[in-house]
Each structure stands twice: as structure tokens, then as C-alpha cells.
C-alpha positions as CSV (number, residue, x, y, z in Angstrom):
1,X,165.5,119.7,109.8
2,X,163.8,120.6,112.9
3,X,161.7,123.2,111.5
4,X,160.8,121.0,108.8
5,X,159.4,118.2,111.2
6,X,157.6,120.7,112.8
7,X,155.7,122.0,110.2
8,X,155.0,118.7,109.4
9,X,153.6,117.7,112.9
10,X,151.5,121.5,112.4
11,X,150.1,120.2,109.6
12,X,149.0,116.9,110.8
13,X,147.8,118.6,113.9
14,X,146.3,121.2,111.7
15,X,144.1,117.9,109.2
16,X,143.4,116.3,112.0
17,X,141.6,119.2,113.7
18,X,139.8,119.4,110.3
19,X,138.9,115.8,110.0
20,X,137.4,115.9,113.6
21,X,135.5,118.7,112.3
22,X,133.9,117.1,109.2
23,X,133.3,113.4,110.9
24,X,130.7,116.3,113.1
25,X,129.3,117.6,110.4
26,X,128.9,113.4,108.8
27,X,127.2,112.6,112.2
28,X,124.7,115.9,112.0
29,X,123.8,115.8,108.1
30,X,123.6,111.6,109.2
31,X,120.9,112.4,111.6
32,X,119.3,114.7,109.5
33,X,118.9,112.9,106.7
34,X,117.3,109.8,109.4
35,X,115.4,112.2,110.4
36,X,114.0,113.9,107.1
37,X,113.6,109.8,106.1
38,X,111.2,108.9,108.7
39,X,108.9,112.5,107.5
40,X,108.9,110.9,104.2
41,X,107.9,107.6,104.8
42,X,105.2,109.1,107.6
43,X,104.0,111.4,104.5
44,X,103.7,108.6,102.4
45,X,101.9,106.5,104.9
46,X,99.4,109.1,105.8
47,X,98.9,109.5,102.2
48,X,97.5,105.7,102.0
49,X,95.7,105.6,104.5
50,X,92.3,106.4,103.1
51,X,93.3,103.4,100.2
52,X,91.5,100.2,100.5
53,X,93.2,96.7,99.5
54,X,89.7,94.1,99.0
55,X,91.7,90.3,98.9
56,X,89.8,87.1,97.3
57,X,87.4,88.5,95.2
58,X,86.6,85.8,92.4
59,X,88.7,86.6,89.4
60,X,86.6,88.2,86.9
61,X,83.8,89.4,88.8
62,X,84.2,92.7,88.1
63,X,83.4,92.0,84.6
64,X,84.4,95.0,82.6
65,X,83.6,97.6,85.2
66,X,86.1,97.4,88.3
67,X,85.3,101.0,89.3
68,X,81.4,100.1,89.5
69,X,81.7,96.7,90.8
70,X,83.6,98.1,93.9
71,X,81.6,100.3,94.4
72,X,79.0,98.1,94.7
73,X,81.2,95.7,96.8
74,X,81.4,98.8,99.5
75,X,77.6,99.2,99.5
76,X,77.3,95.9,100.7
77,X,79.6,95.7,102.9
78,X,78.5,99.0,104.4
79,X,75.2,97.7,104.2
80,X,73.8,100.9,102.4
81,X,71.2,101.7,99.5
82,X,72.5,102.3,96.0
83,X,71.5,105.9,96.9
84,X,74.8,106.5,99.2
85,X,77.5,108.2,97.7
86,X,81.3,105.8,97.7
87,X,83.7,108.5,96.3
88,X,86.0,106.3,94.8
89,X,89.0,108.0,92.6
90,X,90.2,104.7,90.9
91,X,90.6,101.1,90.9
92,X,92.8,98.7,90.3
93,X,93.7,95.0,89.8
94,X,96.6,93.5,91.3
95,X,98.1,90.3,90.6
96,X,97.1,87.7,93.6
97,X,99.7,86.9,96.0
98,X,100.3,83.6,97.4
99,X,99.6,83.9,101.3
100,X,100.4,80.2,102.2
């Protein structure tokens, strides 16, 4: 009986030793994946950061050419001639958003 309760106590000791182990290994791949988290979301915020949001324009002043009608919007605003280049790679509407 004695060597029985023994071996049992070894094997507890044994499991626990092990759990320790993996809760380590939980904290690390925890703090890794925080870590690899916060590179994504700074990747993906560096990757917006040359994208322009215009708010309140009149609804359907771009007529049927958004892409044209902002750029025109930035050459005022930049206070340019029609000869300066905007590179714009698309455009898009968006539905309005209620501020108040």
C-alpha cells in the first residue's frame, strides 16, 4: 500500500512539475502573440497612412466621376494648377456617418 501511495504522490509531483512547465510556455507564446499583435496593427496603420478620408462633400457632386472630381477637390485645396500631378490609386464613397 505504501508503495502504491508513493507512486501516486511521484506522479502528482511528476504533472505538477509539467503543468508548471506549460503555464511558462502559456505566458511566453501569450506575450508573443501581444507582441506579434501590436506589429500587425502598426503594419496596418502605416499602411493607411498615405489614405485620405474628405467628410461633407455635397452628395452627388462627384457626378459620375469620383476619381476626377477628387482630384480636382485636392487641387484646390492644395491650391495648384490643373497641371500638378495628384496620384490617386482609387476612390471611394462611403455611407455618411452621423457625428452628432
Amino acid at each position: 500500500m505504501g508503495n502504491r501511495v508513493r507512486s501516486v504522490e511521484d506522479t502528482l509531483d511528476t504533472r505538477g512539475q509539467e503543468l508548471e512547465v506549460l503555464r511558462k510556455e502559456v505566458c511566453m507564446l501569450n506575450d508573443q502573440l501581444l507582441d506579434l499583435q501590436m506589429h500587425a496593427e502598426d503594419n496596418e496603420n502605416r499602411s493607411r497612412r498615405s489614405n485620405v478620408c474628405i467628410r461633407d462633400a455635397p452628395p452627388g457632386a462627384e457626378g459620375s466621376h469620383l476619381v476626377e472630381y477628387v482630384t480636382d477637390l485636392l487641387r484646390q485645396l492644395l491650391d495648384v494648377d490643373g497641371s500638378y500631378v495628384v496620384k490617386l490609386d482609387r476612390a471611394h464613397l462611403t455611407n455618411p456617418i452621423n457625428h452628432n
